[in-house]
SEKE-409441 format. One line per field, with one value per residue (C-alpha): residue number from 1; residue in three letters; x, y, z. Coordinates in steps of 0.001 Angstrom, whole numbers. Each point is the difference from the previous one (the first is absolute). Layout:
seq: [NUM ...]
type: [ALA ...]
px: [X ...]
py: [Y ...]
pz: [Z ...]
% end
This chain:
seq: [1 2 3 4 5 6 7 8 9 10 11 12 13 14 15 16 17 18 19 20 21 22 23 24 25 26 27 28 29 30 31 32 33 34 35 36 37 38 39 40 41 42 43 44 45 46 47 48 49 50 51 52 53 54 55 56 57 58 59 60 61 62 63 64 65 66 67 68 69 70 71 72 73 74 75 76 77 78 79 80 81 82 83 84 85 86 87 88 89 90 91 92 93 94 95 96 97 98 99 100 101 102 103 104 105 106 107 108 109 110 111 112 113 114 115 116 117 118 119 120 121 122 123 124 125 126 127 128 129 130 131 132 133 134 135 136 137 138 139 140 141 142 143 144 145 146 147 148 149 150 151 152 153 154 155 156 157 158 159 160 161 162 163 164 165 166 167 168 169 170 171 172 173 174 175 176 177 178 179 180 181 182 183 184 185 186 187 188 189 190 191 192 193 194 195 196 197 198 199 200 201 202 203 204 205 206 207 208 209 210 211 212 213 214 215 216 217 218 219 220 221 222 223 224 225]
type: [UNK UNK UNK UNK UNK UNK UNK UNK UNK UNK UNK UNK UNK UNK UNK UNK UNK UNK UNK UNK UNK UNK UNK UNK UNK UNK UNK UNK UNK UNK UNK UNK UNK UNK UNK UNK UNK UNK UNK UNK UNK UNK UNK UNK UNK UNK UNK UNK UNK UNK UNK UNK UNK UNK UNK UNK UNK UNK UNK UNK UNK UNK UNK UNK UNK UNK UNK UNK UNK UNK UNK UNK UNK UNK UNK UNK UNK UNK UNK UNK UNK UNK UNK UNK UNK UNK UNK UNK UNK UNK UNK UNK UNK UNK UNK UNK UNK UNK UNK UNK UNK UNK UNK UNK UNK UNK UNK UNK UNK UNK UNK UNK UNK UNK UNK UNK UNK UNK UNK UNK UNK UNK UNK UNK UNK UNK UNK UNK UNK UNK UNK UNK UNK UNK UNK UNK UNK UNK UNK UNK UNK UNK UNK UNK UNK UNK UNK UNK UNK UNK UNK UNK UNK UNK UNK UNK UNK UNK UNK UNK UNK UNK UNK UNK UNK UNK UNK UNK UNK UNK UNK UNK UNK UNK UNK UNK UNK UNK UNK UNK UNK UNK UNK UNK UNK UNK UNK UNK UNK UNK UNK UNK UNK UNK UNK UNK UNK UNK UNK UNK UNK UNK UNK UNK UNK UNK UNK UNK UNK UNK UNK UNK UNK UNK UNK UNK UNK UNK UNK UNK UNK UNK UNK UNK UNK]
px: [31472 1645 -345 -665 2993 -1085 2718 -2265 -2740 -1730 240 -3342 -3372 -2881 -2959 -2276 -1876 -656 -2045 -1761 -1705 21 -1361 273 -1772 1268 1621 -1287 -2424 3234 2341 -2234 -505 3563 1725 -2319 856 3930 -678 -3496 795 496 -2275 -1472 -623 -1617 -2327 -3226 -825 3352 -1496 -3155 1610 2486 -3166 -1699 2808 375 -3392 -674 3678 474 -1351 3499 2125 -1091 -100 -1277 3218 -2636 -729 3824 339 -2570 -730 -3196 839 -607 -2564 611 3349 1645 1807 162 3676 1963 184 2947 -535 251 3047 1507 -1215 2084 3389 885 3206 -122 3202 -427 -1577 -1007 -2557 -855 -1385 -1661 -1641 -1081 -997 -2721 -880 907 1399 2691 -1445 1994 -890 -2170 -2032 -807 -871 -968 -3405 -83 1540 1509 -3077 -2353 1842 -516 -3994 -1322 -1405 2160 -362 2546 -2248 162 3153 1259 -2479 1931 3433 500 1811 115 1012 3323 659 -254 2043 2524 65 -211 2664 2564 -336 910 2062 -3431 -2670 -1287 -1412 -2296 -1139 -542 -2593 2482 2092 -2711 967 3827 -662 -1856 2167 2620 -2034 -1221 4110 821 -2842 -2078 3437 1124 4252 1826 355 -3442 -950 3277 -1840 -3446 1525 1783 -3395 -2006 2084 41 -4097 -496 2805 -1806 -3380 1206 1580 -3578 -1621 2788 -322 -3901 97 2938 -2091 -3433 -124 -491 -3050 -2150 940 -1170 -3444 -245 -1019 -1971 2794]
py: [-29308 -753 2457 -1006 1016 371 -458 -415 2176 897 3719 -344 -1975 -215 1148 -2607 176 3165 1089 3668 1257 3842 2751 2363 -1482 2727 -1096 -3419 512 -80 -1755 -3206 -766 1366 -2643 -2484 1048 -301 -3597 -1610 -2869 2162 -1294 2925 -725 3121 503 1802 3108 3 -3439 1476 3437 -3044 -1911 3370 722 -3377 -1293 -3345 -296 -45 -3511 -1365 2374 1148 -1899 1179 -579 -1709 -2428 -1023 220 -1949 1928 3001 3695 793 2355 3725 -1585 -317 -3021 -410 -726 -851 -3911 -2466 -423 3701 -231 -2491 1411 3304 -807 -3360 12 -1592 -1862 -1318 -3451 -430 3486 -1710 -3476 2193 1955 -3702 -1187 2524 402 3742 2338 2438 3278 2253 3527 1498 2775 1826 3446 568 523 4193 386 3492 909 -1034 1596 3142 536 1715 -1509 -2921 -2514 -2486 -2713 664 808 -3060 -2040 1486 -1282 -2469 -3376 -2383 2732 986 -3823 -1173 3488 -1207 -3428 716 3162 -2065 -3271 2796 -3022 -1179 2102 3595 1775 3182 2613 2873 488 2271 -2856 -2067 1481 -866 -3752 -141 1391 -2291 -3177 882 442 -3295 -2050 -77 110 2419 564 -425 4298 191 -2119 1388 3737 -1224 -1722 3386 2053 -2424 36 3786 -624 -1831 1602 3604 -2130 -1193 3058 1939 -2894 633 3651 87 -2081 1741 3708 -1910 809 -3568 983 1105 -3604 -1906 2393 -987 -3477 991 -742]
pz: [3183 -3412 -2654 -3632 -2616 -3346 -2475 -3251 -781 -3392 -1136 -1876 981 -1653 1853 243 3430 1887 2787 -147 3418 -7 1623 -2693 -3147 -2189 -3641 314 -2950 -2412 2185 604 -3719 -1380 2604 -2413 -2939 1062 1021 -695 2379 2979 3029 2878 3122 1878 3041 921 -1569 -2523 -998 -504 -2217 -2475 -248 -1747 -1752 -1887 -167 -1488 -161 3331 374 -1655 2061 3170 3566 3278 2522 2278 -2409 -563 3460 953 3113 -597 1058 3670 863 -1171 -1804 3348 -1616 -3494 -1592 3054 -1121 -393 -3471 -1105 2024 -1840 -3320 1535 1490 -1808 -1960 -3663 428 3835 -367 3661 -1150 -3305 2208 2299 -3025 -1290 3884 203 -3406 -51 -3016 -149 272 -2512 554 3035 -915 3351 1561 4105 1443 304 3604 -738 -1687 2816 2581 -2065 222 2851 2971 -707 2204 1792 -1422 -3035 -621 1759 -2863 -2495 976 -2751 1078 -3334 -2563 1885 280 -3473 -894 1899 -731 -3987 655 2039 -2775 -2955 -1205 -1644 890 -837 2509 -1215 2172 -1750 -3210 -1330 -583 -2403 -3127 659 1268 -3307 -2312 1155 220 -3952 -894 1379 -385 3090 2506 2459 116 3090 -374 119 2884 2312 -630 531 3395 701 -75 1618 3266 -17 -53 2665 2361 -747 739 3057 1863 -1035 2074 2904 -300 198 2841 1974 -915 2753 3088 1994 2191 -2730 -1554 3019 194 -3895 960 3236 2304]
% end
């Protein structure tokens, strides 16, 4: 397998497409519309019920702005949102370099966008696994699959793209993106990438731990085995 080396990078980009699917809706009221007002070109793609929260948020300007993924996609969420982001195209949008023109022809092939900044937080695993009565079921429907893949696909391209998974961070991505008009430093996006592999290693080994803790008979009794 040959390995991309990047020689040239920029060490600010403008945010001009991002992609918000989280968990945890908290801060969005201000951090939807201050991302506007730092760049009033800026274009959302979201999913499901974070689609659903933006499209509240903005209201009649949310016609200019905001895009279901499914409809840039082309392919609908899968029942329950088994499948809703796991597509080429966001892909592409995720991982392409700005200076590799073999990316840039794909990015024109399919008619995608580079996807600037991912805004994303995990489905509640540790949470879940936390109520009483728990059950496998359950549990194993709240192990998220697309949110740890776009993390990791916007944390390991930090060359271009910021990958936020913390609201505690909003206020910082903005106040950065208002200083240098609507971009995010290479500083910023390295730290961002830092955090959001600490995320989803933490969310993984609570998945491996939970699972380890079961005892395998009461699993197989679970589904009437």
């Amino acid at each position: 397998m040959s390995i991309n080396v990047v020689n040239k990078i920029d060490n600010f980009v403008k945010v001009r497409h991002l992609l918000i699917s989280v968990s945890d809706k908290s801060g969005l009221d201000e951090f939807v519309p201050a991302l506007l007002n730092s760049n009033s070109q800026i274009k959302i793609f979201s999913t499901g019920g974070t689609f659903q929260k933006i499209k509240t948020i903005l209201g009649d300007q949310s016609a200019e702005c905001l895009n279901q993924v499914s409809d840039y996609t082309g392919q609908p969420e899968t029942q329950g949102g088994l499948v809703k982001t796991l597509d080429f195209k966001i892909y592409l949008g995720l991982l392409t370099e700005t200076y590799n023109e073999a990316h840039q022809n794909d990015l024109k092939r399919t008619n995608a966008v580079t996807i600037d900044m991912v805004v994303v937080n995990l489905y509640p695993f540790r949470e879940t696994i936390a109520k009483p009565g728990v059950t496998v079921e359950e549990a194993r429907g709240n192990i998220d699959i697309g949110g740890p893949c776009m993390i990791r696909a916007s944390a390991k391209n930090y060359i271009r793209v910021g990958s936020v998974v913390d609201p505690s961070d909003y206020s910082g991505v903005i106040a950065e993106m208002n200083k240098h008009d609507g971009m995010l430093s290479l500083e910023m996006r390295y730290r961002l990438a830092q955090k959001a592999f600490a995320h989803t290693a933490e969310y993984d080994r609570t998945i491996a731990s939970f699972l380890e803790s079961l005892d395998y008979e009461n699993i197989k009794q679970s589904y009437g085995n």
